[in-house]
Wavefront OBJ file of the C-alpha trace (Angstrom):
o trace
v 138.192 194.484 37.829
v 135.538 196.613 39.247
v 135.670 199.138 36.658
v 132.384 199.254 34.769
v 134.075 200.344 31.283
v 131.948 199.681 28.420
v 132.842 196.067 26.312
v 133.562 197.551 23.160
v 136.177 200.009 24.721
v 138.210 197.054 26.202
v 137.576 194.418 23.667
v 138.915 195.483 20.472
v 138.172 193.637 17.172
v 140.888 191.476 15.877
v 139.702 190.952 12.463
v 142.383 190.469 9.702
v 145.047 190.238 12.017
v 147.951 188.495 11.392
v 149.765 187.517 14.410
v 152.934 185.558 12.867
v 155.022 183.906 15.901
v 154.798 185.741 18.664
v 151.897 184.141 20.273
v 153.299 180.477 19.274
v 153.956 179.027 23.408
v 151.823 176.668 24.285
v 148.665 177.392 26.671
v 148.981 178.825 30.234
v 146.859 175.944 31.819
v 149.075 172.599 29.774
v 152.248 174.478 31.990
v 154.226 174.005 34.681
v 154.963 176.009 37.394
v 158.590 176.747 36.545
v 157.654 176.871 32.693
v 155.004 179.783 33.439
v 157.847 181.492 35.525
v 160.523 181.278 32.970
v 158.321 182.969 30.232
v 156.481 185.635 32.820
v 160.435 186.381 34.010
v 161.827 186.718 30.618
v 160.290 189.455 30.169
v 162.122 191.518 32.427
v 165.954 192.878 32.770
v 165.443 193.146 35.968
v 162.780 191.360 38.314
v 161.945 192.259 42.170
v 161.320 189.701 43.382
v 162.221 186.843 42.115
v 160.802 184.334 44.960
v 157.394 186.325 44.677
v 157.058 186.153 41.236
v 157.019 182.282 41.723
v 154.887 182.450 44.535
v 152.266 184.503 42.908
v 152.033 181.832 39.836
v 151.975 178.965 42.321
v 149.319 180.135 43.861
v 146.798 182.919 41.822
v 146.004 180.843 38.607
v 145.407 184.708 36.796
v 148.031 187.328 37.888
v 146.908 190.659 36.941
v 149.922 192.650 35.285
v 149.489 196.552 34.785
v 151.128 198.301 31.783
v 150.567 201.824 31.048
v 151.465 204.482 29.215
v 150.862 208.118 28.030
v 149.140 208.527 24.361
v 151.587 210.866 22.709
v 152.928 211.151 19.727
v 153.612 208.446 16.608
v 154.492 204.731 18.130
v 158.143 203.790 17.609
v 158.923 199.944 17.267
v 159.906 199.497 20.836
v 156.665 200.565 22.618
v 154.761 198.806 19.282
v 155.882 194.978 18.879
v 158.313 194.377 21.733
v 155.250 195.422 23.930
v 152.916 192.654 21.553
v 155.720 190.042 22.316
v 155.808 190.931 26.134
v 151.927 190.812 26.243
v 151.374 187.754 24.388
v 154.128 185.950 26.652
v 151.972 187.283 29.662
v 148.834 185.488 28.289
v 150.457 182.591 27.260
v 151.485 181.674 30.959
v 147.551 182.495 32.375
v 147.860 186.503 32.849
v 146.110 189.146 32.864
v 146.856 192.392 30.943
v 145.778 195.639 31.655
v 146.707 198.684 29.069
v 146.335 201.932 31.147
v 145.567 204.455 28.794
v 146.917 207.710 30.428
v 145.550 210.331 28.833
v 145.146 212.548 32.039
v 149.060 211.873 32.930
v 149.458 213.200 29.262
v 147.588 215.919 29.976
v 149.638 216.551 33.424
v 153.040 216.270 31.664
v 151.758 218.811 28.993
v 151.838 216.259 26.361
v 150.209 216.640 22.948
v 149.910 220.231 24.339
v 148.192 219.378 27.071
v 145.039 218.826 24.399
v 143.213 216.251 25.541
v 141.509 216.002 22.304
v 144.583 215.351 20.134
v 145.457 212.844 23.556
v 142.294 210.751 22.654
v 142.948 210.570 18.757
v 147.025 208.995 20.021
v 145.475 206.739 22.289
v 143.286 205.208 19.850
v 145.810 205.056 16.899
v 147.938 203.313 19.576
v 145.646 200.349 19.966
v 145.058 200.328 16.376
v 148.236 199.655 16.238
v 148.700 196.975 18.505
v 145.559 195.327 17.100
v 147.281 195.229 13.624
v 150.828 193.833 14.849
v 149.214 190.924 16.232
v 149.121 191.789 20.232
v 146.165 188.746 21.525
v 143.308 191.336 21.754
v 141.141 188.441 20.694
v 141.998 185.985 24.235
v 139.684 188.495 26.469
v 142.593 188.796 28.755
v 143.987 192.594 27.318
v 142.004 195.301 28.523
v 142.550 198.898 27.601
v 141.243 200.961 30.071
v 141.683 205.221 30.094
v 142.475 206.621 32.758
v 140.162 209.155 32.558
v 136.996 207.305 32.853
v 138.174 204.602 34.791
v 139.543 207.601 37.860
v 135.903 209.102 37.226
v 133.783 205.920 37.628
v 135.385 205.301 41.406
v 136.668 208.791 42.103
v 136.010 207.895 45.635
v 138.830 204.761 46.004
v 140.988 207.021 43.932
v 141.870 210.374 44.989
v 141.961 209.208 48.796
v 144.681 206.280 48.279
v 146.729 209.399 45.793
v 146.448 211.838 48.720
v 147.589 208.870 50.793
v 150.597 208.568 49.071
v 151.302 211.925 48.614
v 151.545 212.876 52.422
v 153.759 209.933 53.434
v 156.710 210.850 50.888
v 158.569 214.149 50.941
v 159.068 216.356 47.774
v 162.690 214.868 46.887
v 161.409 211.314 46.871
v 158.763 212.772 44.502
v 161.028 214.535 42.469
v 163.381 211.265 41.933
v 160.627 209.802 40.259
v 160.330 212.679 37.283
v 162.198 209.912 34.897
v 158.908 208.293 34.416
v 157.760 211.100 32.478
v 160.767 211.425 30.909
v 161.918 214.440 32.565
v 165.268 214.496 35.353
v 165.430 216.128 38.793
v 166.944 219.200 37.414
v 164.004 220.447 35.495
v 161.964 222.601 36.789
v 158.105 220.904 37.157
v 155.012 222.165 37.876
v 152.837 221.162 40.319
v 151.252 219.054 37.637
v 154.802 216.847 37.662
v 154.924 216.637 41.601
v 151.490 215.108 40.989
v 151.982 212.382 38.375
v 153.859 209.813 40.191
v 151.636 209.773 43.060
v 149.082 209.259 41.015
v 150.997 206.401 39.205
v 151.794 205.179 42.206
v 148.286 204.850 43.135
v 147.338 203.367 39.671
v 149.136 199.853 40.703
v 146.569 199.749 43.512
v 143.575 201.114 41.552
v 143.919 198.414 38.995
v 144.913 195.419 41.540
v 147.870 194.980 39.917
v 150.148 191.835 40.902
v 152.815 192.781 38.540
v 154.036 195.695 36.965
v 155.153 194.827 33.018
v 157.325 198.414 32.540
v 160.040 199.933 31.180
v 163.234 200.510 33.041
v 162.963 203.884 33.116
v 159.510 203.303 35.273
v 161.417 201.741 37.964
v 161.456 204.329 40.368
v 158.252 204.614 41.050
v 157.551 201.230 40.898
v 159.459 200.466 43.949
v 157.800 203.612 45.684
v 154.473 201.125 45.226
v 156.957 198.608 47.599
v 157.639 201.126 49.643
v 154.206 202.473 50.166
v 153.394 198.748 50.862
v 156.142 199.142 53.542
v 153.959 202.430 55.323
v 150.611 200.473 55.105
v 152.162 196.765 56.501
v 150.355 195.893 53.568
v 152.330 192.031 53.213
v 151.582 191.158 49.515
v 153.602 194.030 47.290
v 153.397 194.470 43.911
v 156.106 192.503 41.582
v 158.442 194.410 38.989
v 159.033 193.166 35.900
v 161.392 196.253 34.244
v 161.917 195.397 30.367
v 165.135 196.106 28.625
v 165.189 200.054 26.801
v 165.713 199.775 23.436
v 168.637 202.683 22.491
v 168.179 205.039 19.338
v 169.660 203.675 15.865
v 172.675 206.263 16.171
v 175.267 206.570 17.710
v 175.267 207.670 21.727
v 171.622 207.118 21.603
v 171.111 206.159 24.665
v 167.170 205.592 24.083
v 164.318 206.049 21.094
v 163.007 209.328 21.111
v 159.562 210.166 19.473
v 161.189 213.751 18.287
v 163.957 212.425 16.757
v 162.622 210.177 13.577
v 166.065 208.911 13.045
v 166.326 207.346 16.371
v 163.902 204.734 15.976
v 161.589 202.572 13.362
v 158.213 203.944 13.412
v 155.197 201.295 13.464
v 154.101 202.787 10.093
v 157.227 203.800 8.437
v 157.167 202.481 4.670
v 159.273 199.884 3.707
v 162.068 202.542 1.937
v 161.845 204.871 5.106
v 163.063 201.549 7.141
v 165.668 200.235 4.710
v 167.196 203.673 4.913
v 167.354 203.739 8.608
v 169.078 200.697 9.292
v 171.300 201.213 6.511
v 172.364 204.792 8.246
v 172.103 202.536 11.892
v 175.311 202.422 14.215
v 176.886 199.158 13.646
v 180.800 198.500 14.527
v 181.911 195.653 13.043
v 182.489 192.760 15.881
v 181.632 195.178 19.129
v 178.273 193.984 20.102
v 177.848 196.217 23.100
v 176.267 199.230 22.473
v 175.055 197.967 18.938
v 171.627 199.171 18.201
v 171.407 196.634 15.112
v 171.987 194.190 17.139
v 169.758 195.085 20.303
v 167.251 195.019 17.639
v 168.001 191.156 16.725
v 168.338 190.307 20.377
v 164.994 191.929 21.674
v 162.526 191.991 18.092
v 163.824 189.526 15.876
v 164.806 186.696 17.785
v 161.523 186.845 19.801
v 158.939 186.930 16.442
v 160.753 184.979 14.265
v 162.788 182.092 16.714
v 165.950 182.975 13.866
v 167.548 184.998 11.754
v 168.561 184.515 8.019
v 171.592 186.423 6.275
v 171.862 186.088 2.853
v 175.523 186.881 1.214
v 177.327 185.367 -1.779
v 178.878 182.438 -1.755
v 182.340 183.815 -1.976
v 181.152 185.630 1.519
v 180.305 182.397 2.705
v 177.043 181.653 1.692
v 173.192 181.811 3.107
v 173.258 180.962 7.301
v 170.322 180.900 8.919
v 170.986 181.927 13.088
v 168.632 179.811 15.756
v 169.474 181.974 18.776
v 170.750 185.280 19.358
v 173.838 183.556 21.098
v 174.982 181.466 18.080
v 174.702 185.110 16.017
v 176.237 187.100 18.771
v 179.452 185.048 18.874
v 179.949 184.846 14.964
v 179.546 188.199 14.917
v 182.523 189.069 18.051
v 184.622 186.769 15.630
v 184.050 188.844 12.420
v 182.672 186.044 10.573
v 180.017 188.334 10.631
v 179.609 191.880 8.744
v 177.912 194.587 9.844
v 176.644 195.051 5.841
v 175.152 191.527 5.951
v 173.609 192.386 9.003
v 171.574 195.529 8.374
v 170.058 194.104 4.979
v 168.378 191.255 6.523
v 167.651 193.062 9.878
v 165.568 195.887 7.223
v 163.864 192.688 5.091
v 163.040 191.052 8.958
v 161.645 194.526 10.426
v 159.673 195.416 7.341
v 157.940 191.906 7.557
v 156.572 192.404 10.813
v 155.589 195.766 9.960
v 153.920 195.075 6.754
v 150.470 194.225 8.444
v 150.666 197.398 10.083
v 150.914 199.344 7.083
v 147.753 197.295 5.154
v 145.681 198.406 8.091
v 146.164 201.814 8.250
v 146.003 201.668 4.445
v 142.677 199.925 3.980
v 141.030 200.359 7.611
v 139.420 203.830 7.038
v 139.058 204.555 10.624
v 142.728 203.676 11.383
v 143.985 205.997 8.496
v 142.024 208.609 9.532
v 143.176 208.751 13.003
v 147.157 208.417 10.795
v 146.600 211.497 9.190
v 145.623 213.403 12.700
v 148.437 211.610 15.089
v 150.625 212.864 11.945
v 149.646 216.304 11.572
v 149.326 216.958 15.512
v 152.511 215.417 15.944
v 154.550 218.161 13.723
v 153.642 221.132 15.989
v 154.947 219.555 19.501
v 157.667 218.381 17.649
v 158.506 221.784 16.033
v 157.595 224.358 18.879
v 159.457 224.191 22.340
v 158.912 221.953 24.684
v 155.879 222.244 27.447
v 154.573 224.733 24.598
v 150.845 225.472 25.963
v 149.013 224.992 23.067
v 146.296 228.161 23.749
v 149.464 230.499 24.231
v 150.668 229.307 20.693
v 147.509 230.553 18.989
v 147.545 233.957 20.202
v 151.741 234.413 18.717
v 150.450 231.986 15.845
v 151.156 235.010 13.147
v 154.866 234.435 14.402
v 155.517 231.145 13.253
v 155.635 229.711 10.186
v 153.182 227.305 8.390
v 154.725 223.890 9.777
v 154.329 225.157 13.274
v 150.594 227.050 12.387
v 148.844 224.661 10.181
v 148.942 222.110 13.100
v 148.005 224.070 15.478
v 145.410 225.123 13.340
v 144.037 221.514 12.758
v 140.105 222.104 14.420
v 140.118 225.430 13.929
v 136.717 226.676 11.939
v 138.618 229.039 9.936
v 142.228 228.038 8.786
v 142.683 229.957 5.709
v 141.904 233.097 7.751
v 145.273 231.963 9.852
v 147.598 233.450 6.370
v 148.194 229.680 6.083
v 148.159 229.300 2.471
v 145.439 227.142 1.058
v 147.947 225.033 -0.893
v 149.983 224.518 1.949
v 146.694 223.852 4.339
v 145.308 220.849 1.794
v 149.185 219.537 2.219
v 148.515 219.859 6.087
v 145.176 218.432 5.824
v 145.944 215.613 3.625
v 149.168 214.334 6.321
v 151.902 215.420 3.504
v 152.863 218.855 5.303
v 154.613 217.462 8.869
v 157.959 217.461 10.447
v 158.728 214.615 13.106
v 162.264 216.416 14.259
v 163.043 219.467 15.799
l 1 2 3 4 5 6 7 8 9 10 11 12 13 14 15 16 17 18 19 20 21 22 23 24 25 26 27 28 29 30 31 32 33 34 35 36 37 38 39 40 41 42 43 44 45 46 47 48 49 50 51 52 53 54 55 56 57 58 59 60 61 62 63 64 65 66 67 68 69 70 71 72 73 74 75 76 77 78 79 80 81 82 83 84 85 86 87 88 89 90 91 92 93 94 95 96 97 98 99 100 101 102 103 104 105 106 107 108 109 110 111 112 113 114 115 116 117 118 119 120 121 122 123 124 125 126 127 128 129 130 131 132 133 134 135 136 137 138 139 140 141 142 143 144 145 146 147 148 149 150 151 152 153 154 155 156 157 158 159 160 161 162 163 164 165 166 167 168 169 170 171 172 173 174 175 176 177 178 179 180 181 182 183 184 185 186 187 188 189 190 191 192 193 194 195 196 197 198 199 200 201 202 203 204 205 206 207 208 209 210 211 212 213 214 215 216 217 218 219 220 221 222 223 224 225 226 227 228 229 230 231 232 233 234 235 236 237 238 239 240 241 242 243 244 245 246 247 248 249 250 251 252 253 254 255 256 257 258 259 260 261 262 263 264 265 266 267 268 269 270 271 272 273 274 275 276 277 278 279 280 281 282 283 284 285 286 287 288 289 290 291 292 293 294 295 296 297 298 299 300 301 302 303 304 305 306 307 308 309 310 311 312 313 314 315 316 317 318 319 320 321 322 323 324 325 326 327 328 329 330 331 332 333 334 335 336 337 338 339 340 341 342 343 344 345 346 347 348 349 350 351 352 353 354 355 356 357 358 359 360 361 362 363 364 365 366 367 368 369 370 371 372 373 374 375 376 377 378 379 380 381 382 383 384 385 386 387 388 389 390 391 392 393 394 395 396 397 398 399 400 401 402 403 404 405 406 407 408 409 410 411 412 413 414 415 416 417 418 419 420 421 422 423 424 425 426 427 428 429 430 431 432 433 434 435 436 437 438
C-alpha cells in the first residue's frame, strides 16, 4: 500500500503470544488453487462472487482483504477470536490483511462520545487484544492502519473518490446503509451518518481492497462498492466475504451488544464472570436453531480447537470427545446430548482461549493501563443516553450521579471539585467503579 504509516504502528510485537490452533493450515504457497479457495470461502456465510473469488486466487498470488471497524467500547468474543480465526485463515492461503482502524467513523457515529481521545485509547486496547489471542501479527501480512492518518497522508485520492460516491447515489440508498453503524432507516441521523457510508464506501478503494472480510450486517454497503464499480465501468469489483453474526447468550438476542454485558463473553472477562454466563446462556435441550451455546461451538470452538470434549459420569454415558460440529450437532437433535453437559465444557473451552488474554493485560503494564481507561470510559456511554455529546454532559454533570460523572470526569484536572467523592473517585480511577449495562 501507498500509505507511508510508520512500522511500529502496523507491526505490532508478538512476544509471549500463544497462538494455540488457529493458525495450524499449512502454508499459502504448498496449496492448491481449490485448497486456498475453500479456506478464503469458509470464511464467509455468504460470498459474492463465488467465480471471482477463484479467479482472484488463480491469478493475484497476494489478495488484499480489508477489515475494519470502529474502536468503541470493551471487545466481546465475536469481534475478538472469531476475527483471529478469520485472519489467520486469510494468511494461511497467501492474503493480505488490512485492520482499518476507524476512529474518525467513531467519531462520525458519536461513538465513545464522539472523544477522539477515549477513541484512540479503544483502538489500541483492541489490538492488544488481538495480539494476545494469537491473531498472526508476527507473518508481516496484518496491518493496522487508522483511519485518521492514513485519510490525512493522501487527503487528495480521498475526499475526491468520497464526493464521487456521494453525488452518484441518492439520500435513500444512503440511508439503507445506516445498519453498518448499527443504526436502522428510522432513526433520525445527522449529517455525520449520511456521511459514513460514503466514506466506507470509498475506504474499499482507498486501501485496494480485493476482498472485503465483514460482518453481515456490513453488507449493504459493501455491494454499494459493486455498484459504484457499475457507475465507473470499472470491470474488476471488489469480492464479499460476509461472516456469520454471532447472536447474544439470551434468549431473542438476535446479536452481541457491547451495552448489554450479558449478551456476550468479553475478551477479558475472568474465568467466574464466563462460567456464570454460559451457565445463565439460552440452551433448549435438542433445538439447535437459534442456540447461542451452540453457535458458539459451531463458529469458536470447533475452529480453535478441531473438537470438543464433554465430560459426564459414566451412568450419563461417559467422557465423548466430538471431531466436527456435525457429529455434535446430530447427537445433540437426538437428546443424547444435554444442554447441562454442554455449557460446562463450552465455559472450560472459552476460558482456555481466553486465558492468554487475561495474563497480558495482567502482566503487560501498557495493556492494563489502557484496561482500566477502555473500562472506566466505557461506563458513561453505557449509562447516559445514546448519541450523548460528551461536552453537553459536563455542563448538567451536577445532575447525574457518580457512575455517570466520575467517567466523564476521567482527564479532568480537578475531579474532586466535580462533588464526586474521593472514595468513590479512587474506585473510578482504579477500574472498580463501572457499569457495562444500561
Amino acid at each position: 500500500m501507498a500509505s507511508e504509516v510508520a512500522e511500529e504502528q502496523q507491526q505490532v510485537p508478538t512476544e509471549n503470544v500463544q497462538s494455540l490452533s488457529i493458525n495450524d493450515a499449512p502454508p499459502g504457497p504448498g496449496m492448491t488453487l481449490e485448497e486456498k479457495f475453500q479456506i478464503v470461502r469458509s470464511i464467509g456465510e455468504e460470498c459474492i462472487q463465488e467465480d471471482e473469488l477463484m479467479n482472484l486466487l488463480k491469478n493475484k498470488p497476494e489478495p488484499i482483504c480489508y477489515d475494519g471497524f470502529e474502536p468503541s467500547g470493551r471487545m466481546h468474543i465475536a469481534q475478538g477470536v472469531m476475527k483471529a480465526i478469520n485472519v489467520n485463515r486469510l494468511i494461511s492461503a497467501g492474503c493480505r490483511v488490512r485492520m482499518w482502524i476507524g476512529d474518525w467513523f467513531a467519531f462520525l457515529n458519536n461513538k465513545m462520545g464522539g472523544d477522539l481521545k477515549k477513541i484512540e485509547i479503544v483502538g489500541k486496547y483492541f489490538i492488544e487484544i488481538w495480539k494476545s489471542v494469537g491473531m498472526d501479527i508476527g507473518s508481516g501480512k496484518v496491518e493496522f492502519l487508522w483511519s485518521s492518518q492514513e485519510i490525512n497522508s493522501r487527503a487528495h485520492e480521498y475526499w475526491p473518490l468520497v464526493m464521487d460516491i456521494a453525488r452518484r447515489n441518492k439520500l435513500p440508498r444512503l440511508t439503507r446503509c445506516c445498519q453498518i453503524m448499527g443504526r436502522n432507516e428510522q432513526d433520525e441521523l445527522s449529517g455525520a451518518q449520511i456521511l459514513y457510508p460514503c466514506m466506507q464506501c470509498a475506504d474499499i478503494f482507498f486501501l485496494k481492497a480485493d476482498i472485503c472480510q465483514l460482518g453481515m450486517d456490513q453488507r449493504k454497503v459493501n455491494m454499494l462498492a459493486r455498484e459504484y464499480c457499475d457507475d465507473i465501468k470499472r470491470k474488476n469489483k471488489p469480492i464479499i466475504l460476509s461472516h456469520h453474526m454471532l447472536p447474544g447468550l439470551l434468549q431473542g438476542q438476535e446479536k452481541m451488544s457491547k451495552t448489554d454485558s450479558s449478551s456476550s463473553i468479553f475478551m477479558e472477562d475472568e474465568e467466574a464472570e464466563v462460567n456464570l454466563k454460559i451457565k445463565k446462556a439460552y440452551c433448549p435441550p435438542q433445538i439447535v436453531e437459534g442456540n447461542p451455546c451452540l453457535e458458539y461451538l459451531n463458529y469458536i470452538i470447533f475452529p480453535w480447537f478441531k473438537e470438543f470434549t464433554v465430560e459426564r459420569k459414566a451412568e450419563n454415558g461417559g467422557n465423548k470427545t466430538y471431531q466436527s460440529y456435525e457429529e455434535l450437532k446430530v447427537e445433540y437433535e437426538a437428546g443424547a446430548l444435554h444442554p447441562g453437559d454442554v455449557k460446562p465444557a463450552l465455559a472450560k473451552a472459552l476460558n482456555k482461549i481466553l486465558q492468554p488474554v487475561r495474563d497480558h493485560f495482567a502482566n503487560d503494564p501498557n495493556a492494563k493501563e489502557l484496561l482500566k481507561r477502555v473500562k472506566v470510559c466505557t461506563a458513561i456511554f453505557s449509562s447516559l443516553p445514546r448519541d450523548t455529546d460528551i461536552s453537553s454532559s459536563l455542563k448538567v454533570a451536577p445532575h447525574v450521579d457518580f457512575a455517570q460523572l466520575g467517567p466523564l470526569l476521567l482527564d479532568s484536572p480537578s475531579p474532586h471539585s466535580a462533588t464526586v467523592p474521593p472514595p468513590l473517585w479512587t474506585q473510578i480511577e482504579q477500574g472498580k467503579a463501572y457499569r457495562t449495562t444500561r
